[in-house]
N, CA, C and O of each residue as an XYZ file, in Angstrom:
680
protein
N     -62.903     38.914      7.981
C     -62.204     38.168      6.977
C     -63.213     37.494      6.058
O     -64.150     36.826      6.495
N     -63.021     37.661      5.003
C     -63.884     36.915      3.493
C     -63.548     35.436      3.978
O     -62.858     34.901      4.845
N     -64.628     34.970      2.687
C     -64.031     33.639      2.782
C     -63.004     33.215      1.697
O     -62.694     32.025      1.643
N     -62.528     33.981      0.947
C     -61.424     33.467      0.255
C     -60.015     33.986      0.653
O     -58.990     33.655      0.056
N     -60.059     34.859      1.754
C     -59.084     35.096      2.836
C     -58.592     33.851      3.571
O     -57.404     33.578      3.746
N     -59.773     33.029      4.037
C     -59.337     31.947      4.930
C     -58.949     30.713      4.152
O     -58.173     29.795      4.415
N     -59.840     31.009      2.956
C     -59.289     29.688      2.221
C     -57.494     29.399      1.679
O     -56.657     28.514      1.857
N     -57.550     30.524      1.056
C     -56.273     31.432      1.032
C     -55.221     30.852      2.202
O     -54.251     30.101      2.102
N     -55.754     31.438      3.210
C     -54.951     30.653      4.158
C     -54.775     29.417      4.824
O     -53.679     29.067      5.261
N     -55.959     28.641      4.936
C     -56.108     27.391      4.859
C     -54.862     26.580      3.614
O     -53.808     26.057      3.976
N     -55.236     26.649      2.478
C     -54.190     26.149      1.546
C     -52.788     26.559      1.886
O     -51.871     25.771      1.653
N     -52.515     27.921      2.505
C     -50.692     28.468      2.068
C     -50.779     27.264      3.778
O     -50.021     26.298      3.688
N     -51.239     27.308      4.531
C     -50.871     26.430      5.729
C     -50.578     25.242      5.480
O     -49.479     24.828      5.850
N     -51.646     24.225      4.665
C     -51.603     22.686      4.194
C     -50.221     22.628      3.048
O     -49.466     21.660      3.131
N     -49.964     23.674      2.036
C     -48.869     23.520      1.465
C     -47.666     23.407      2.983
O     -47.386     22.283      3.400
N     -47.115     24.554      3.609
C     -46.498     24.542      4.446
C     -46.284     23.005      5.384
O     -45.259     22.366      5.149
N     -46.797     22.724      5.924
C     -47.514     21.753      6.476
C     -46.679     20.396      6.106
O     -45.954     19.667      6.783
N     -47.205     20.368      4.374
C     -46.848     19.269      3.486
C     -45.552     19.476      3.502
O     -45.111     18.417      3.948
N     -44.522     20.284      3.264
C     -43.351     20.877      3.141
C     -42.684     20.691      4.254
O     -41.541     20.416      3.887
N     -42.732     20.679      5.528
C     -42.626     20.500      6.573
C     -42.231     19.179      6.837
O     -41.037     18.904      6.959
N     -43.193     18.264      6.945
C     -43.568     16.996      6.848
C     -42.509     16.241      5.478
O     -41.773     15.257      5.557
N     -42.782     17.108      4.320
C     -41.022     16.019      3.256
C     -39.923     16.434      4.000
O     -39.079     15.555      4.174
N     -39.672     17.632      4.539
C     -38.641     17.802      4.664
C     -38.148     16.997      5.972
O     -36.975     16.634      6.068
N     -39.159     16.722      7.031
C     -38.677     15.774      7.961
C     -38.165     14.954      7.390
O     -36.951     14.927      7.188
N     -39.141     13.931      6.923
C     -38.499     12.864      6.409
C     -37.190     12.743      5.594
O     -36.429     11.810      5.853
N     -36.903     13.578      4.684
C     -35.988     14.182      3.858
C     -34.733     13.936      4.735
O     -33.818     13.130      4.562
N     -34.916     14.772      5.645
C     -34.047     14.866      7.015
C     -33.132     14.019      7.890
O     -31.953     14.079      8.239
N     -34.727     12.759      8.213
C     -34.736     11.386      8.500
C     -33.873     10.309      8.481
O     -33.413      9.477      9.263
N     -33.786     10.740      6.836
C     -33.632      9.598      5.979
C     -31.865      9.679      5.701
O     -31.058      8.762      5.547
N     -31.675     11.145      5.712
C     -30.513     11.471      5.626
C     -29.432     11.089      6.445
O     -28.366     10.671      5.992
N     -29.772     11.267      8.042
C     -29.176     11.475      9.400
C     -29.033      9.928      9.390
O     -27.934      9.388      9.509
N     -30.375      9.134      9.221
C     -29.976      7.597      9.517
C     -29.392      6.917      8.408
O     -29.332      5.689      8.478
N     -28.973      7.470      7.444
C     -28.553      6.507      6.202
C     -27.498      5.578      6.607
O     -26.918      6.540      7.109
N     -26.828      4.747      6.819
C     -25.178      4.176      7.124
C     -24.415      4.785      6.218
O     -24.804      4.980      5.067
N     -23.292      5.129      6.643
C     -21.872      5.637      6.132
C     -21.589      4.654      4.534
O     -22.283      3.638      4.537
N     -21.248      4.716      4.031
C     -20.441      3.876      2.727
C     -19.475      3.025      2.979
O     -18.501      3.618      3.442
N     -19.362      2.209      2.904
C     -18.140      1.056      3.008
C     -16.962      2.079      2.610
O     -17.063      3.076      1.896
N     -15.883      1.605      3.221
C     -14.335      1.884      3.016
C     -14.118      0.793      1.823
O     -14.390     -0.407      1.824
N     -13.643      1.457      0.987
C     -12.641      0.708     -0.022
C     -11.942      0.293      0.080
O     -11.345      1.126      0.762
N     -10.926     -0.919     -0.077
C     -10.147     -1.538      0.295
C      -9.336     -1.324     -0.717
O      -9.667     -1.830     -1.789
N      -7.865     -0.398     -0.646
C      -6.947     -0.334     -1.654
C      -6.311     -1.729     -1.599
O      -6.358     -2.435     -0.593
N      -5.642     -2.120     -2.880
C      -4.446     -2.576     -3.154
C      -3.151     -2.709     -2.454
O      -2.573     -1.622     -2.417
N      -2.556     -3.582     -1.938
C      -1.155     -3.181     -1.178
C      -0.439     -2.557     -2.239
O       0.350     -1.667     -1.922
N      -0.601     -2.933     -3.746
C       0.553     -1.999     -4.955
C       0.121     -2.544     -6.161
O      -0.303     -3.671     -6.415
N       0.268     -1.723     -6.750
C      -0.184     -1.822     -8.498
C       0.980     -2.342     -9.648
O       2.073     -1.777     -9.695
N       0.770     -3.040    -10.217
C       1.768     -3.166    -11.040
C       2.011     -1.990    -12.077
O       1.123     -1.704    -12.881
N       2.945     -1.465    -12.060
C       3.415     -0.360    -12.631
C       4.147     -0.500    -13.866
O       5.137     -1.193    -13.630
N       4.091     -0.052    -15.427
C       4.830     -0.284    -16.502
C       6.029      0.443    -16.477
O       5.954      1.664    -16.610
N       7.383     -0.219    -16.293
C       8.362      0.763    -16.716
C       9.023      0.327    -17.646
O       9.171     -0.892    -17.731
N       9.670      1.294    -18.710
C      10.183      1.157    -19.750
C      11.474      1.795    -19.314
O      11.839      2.622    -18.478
N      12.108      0.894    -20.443
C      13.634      0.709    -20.725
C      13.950      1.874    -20.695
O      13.416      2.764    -21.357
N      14.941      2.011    -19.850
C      15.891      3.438    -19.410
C      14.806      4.288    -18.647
O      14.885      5.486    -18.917
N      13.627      3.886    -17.595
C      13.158      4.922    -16.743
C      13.961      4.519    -15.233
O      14.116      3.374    -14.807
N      14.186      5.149    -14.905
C      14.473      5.045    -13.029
C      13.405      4.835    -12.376
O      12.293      5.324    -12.575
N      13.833      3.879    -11.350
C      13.060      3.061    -10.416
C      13.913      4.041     -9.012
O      15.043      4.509     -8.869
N      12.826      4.009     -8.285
C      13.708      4.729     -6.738
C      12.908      4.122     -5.868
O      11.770      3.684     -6.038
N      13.944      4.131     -4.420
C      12.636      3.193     -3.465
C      11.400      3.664     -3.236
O      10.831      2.913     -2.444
N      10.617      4.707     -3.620
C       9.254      4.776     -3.178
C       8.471      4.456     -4.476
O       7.288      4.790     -4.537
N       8.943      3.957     -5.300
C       8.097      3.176     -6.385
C       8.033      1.290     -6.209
O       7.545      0.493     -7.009
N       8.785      0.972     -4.728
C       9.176     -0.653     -4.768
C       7.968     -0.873     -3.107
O       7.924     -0.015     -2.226
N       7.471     -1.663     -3.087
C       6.746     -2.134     -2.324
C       7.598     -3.520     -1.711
O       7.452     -4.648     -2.182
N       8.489     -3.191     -0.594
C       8.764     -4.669     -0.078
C       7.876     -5.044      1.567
O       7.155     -4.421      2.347
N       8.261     -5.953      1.499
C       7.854     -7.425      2.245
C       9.204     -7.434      2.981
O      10.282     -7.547      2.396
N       9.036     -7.283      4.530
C      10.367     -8.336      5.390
C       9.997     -9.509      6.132
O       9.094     -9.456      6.966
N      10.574    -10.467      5.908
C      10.249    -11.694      6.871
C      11.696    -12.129      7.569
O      12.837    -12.118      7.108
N      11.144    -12.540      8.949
C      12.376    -13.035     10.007
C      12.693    -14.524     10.144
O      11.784    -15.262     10.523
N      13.839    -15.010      9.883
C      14.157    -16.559      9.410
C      15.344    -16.926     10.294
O      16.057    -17.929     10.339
N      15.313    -15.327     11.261
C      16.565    -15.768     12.594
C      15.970    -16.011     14.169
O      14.767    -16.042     14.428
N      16.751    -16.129     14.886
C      16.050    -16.457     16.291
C      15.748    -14.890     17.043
O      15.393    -14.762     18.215
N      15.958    -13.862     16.166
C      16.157    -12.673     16.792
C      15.014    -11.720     16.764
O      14.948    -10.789     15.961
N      13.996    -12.020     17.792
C      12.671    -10.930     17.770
C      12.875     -9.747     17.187
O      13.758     -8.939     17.475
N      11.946     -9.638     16.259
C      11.533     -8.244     15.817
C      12.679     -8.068     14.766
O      12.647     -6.953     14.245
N      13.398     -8.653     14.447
C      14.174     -8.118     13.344
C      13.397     -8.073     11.909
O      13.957     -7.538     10.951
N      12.424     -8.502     11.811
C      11.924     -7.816     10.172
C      11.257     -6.764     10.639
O      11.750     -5.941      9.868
N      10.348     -5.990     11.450
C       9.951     -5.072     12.437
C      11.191     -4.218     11.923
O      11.076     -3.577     10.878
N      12.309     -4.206     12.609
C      13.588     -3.219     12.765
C      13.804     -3.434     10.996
O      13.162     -2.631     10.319
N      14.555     -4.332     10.324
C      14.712     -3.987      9.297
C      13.484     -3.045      7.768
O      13.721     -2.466      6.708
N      12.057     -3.456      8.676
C      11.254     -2.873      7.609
C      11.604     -1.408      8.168
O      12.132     -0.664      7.342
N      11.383     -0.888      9.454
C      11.668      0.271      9.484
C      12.628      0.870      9.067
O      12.606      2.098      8.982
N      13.850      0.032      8.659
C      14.662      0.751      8.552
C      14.922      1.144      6.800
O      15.701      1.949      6.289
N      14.204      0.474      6.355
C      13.935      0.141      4.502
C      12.799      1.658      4.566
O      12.884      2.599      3.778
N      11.929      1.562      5.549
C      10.977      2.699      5.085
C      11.927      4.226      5.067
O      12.024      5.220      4.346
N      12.306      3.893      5.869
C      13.396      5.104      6.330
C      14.101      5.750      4.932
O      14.192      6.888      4.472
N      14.476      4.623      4.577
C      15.307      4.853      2.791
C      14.812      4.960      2.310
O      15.308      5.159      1.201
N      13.258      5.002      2.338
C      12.123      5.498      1.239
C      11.330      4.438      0.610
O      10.455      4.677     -0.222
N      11.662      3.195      1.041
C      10.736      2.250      0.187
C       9.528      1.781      1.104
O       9.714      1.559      2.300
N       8.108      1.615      0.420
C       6.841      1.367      0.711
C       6.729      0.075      1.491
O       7.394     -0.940      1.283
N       5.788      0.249      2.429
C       6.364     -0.895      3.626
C       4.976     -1.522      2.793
O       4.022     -0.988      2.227
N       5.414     -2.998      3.044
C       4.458     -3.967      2.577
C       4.021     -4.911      3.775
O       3.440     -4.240      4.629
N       4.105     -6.120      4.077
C       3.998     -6.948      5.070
C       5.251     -7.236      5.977
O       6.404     -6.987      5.626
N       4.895     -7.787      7.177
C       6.353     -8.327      7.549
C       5.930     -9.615      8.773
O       4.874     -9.577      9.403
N       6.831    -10.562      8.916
C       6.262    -12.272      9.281
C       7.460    -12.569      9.772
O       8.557    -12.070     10.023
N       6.668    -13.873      9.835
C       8.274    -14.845     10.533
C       8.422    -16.022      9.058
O       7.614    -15.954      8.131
N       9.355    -16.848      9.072
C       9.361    -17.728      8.261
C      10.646    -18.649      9.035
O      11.422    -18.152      9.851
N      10.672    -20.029      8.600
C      11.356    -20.871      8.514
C      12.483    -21.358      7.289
O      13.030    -22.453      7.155
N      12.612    -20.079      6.432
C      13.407    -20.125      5.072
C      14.834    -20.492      5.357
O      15.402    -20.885      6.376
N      15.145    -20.296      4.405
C      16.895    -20.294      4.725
C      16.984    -19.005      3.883
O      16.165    -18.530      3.096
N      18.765    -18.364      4.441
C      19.155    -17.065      3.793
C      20.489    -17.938      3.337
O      20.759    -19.129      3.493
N      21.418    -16.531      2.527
C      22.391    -16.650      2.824
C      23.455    -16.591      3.483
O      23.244    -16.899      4.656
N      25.227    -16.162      3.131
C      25.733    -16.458      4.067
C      25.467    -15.372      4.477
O      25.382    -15.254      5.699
N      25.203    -13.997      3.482
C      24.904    -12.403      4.034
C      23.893    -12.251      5.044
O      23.881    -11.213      5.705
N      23.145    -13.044      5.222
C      22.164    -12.926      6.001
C      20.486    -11.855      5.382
O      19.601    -11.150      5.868
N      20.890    -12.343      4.183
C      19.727    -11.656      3.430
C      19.703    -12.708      1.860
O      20.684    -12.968      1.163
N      18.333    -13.137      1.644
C      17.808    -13.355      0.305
C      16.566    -12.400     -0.099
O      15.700    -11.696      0.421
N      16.934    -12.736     -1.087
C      15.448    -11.004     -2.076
C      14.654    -12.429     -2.787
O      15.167    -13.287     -3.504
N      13.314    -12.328     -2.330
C      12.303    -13.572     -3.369
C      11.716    -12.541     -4.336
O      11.211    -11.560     -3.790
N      11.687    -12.587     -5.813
C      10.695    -11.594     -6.327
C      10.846    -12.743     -7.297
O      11.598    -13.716     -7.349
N       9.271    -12.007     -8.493
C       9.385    -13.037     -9.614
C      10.068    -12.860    -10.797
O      10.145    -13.695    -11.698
N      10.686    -11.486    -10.780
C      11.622    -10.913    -11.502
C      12.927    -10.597    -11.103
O      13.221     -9.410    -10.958
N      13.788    -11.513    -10.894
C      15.128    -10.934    -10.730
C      16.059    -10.883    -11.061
O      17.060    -11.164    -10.402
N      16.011    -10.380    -12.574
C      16.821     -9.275    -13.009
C      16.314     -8.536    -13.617
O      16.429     -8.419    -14.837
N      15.323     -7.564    -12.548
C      14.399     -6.335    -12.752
C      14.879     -5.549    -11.790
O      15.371     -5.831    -10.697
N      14.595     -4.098    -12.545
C      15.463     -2.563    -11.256
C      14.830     -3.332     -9.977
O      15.529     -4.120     -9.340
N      13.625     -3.103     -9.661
C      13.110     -3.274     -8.321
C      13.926     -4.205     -7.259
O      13.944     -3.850     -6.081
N      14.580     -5.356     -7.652
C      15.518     -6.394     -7.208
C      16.851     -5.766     -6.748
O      17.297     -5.644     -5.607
N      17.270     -5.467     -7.716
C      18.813     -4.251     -8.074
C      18.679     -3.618     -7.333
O      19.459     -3.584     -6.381
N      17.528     -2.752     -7.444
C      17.819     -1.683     -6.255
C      17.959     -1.907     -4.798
O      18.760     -1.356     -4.043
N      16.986     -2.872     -4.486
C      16.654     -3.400     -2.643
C      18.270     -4.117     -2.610
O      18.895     -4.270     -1.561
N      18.756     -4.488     -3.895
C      19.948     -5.610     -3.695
C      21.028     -4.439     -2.752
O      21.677     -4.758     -1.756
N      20.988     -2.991     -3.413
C      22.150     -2.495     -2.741
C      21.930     -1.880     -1.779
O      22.664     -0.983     -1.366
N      21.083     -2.176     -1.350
C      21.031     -1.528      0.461
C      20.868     -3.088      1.167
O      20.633     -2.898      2.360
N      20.900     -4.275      0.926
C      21.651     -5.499      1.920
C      22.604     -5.798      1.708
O      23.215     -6.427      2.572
N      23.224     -5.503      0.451
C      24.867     -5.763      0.281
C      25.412     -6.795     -1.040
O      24.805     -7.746     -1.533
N      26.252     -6.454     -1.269
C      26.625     -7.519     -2.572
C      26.425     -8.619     -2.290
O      26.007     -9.044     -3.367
N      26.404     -9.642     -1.453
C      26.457    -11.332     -1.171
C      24.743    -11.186     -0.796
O      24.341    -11.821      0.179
N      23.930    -10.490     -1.451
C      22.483    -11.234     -1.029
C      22.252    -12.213     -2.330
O      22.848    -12.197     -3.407
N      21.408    -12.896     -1.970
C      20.911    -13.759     -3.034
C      19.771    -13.011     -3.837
O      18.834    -12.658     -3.122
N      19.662    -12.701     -5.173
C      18.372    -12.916     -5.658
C      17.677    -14.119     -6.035
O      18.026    -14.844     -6.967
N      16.630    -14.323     -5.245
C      15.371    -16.042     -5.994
C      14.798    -15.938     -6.512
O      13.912    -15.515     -5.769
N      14.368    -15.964     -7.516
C      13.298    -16.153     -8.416
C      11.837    -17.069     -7.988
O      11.432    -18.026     -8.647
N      11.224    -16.574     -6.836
C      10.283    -17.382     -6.275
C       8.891    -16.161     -5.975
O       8.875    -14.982     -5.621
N       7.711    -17.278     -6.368
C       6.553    -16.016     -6.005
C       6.147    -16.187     -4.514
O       6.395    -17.237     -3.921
N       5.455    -15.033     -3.856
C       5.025    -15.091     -2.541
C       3.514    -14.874     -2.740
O       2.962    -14.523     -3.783
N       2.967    -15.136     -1.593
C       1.659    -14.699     -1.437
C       0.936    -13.111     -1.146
O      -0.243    -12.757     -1.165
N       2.335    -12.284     -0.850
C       1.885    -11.309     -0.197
C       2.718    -10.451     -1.541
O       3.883    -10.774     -1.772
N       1.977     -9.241     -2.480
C       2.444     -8.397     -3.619
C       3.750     -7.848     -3.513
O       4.291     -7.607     -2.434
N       4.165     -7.687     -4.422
C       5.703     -6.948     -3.891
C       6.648     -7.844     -4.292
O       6.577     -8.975     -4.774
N       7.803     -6.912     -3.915
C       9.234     -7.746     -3.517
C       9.208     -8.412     -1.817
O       8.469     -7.881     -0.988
N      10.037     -9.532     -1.464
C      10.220    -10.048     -0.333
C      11.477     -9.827      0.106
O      12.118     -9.310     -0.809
N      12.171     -9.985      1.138
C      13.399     -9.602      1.762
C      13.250    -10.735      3.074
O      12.531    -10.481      4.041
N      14.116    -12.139      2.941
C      14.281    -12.437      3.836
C      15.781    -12.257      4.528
O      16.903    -12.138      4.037
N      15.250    -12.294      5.988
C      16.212    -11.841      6.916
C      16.813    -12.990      7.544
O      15.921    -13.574      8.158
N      17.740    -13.487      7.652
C      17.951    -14.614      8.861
C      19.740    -14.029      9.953
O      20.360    -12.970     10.048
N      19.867    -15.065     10.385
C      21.479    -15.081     11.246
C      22.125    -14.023     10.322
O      22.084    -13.909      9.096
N      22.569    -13.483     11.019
C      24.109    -12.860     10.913
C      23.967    -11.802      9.598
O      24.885    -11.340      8.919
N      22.388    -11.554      9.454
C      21.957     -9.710      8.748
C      22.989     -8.989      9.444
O      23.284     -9.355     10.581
N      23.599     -7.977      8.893
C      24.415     -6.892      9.315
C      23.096     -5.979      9.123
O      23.136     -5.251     10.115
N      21.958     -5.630      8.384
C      21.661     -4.406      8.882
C      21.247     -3.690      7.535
O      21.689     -4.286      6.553
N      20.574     -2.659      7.270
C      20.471     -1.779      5.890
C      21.577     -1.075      5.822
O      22.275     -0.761      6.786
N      21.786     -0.784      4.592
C      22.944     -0.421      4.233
C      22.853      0.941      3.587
O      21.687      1.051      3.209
N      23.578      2.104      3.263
C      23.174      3.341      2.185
C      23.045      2.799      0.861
O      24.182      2.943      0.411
N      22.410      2.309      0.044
C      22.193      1.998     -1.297
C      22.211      3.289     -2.171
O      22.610      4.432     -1.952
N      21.607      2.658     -3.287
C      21.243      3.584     -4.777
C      20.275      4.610     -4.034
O      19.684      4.646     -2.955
N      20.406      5.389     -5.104
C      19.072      6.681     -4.958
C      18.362      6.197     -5.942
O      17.336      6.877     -5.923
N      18.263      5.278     -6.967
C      17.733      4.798     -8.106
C      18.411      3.732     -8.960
O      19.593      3.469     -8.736
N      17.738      3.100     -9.927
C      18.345      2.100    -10.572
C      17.200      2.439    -12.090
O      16.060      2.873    -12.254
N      18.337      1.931    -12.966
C      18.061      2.476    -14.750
C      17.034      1.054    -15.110
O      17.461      0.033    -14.571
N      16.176      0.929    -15.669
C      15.173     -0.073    -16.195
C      16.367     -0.645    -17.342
O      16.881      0.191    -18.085
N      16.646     -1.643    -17.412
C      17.362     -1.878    -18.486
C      16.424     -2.744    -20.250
O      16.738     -2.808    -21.439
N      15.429     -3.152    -19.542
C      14.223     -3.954    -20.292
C      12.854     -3.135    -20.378
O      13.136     -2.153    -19.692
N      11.754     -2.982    -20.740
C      10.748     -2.996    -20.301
C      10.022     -3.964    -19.556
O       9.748     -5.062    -20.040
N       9.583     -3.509    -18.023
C       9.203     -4.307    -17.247
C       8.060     -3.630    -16.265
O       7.596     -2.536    -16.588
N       7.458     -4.521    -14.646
C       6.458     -3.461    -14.338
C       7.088     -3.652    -12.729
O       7.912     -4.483    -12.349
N       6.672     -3.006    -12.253
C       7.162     -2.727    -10.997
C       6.243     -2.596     -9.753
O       5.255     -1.873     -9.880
N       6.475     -3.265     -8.469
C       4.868     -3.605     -7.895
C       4.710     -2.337     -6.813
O       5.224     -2.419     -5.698
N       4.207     -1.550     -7.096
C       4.243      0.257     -6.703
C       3.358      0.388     -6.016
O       2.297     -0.169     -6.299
N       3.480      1.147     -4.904
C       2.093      1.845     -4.151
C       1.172      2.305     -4.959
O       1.434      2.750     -6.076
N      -0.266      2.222     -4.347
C      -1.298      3.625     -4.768
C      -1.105      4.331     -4.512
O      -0.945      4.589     -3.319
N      -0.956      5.312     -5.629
C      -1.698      6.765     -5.406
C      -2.634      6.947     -4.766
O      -3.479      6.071     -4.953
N      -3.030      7.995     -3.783
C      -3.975      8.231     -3.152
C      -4.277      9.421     -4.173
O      -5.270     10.131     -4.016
């Protein structure tokens, strides 16, 4: 072998070598990186609807809270709201008062579809309040003598332009 045979090979080895050696690290650096934080969605977006669009329950984000002595009834009634299609939001206890229906609706709009609509699956004698909560959405309190969800609307007509507190899109 010459000597520019070995040199030859000497260098294609030290390139190799070097190549070797980034790519570990390369490697390294990759395998140990930490994962990315999870994003934290929104419980619901405020949504623009205009006058004469339909609202249906999977555009309404409610809230149930329990204001009777009866375990688990916002539990049972949220399930039973998801069931009809509307976006489950939170659900608690509270010390409120209802009515005699055994249902009040708190939103900050009520006389907006979103209200209207949740109104006809607890029944004509719920109250709408005009009160804000802490948790996004519409609220639904529950107390004594709830009969239960009811078959409501499949939708309700926007009669104003207004916005509506809606799930994310994923």
């Amino acid at each position: 072998m010459d000597t520019s045979a070995r040199t030859r090979s000497a260098v294609t080895l030290a390139v190799l070598a070097v190549l070797f050696v980034i790519g570990t690290v390369w490697a390294w650096s990759s395998v140990t990186e930490p994962f990315p934080e999870a994003e934290e969605q929104p419980a619901c977006l405020d949504s623009p609807v205009a006058a004469g669009d339909r609202i249906t329950p999977g555009n309404v984000v409610v809230n149930v809270l329990n204001a009777s002595n009866t375990d688990g009834l916002a539990g049972e009634t949220m399930d039973a709201l998801v069931r009809k299609g509307f976006a489950e939001g939170s659900r608690g206890n509270t010390a409120a008062e209802t009515s005699e229906s055994g249902a009040v609706i708190w939103t900050e709009d009520p006389d907006g579809p979103a209200a209207a609509l949740l109104k006809s699956y607890l029944g004509p004698g719920t109250q709408i309040i005009e009160q804000a909560t802490a948790e996004p959405g519409i609220t639904v309190v529950v107390g004594e003598g709830f009969p239960g969800i009811k078959d409501g609307k499949k939708g309700v007509e926007a009669k104003t332009d207004t916005t509506v507190c809606s799930p994310p899109t994923l």
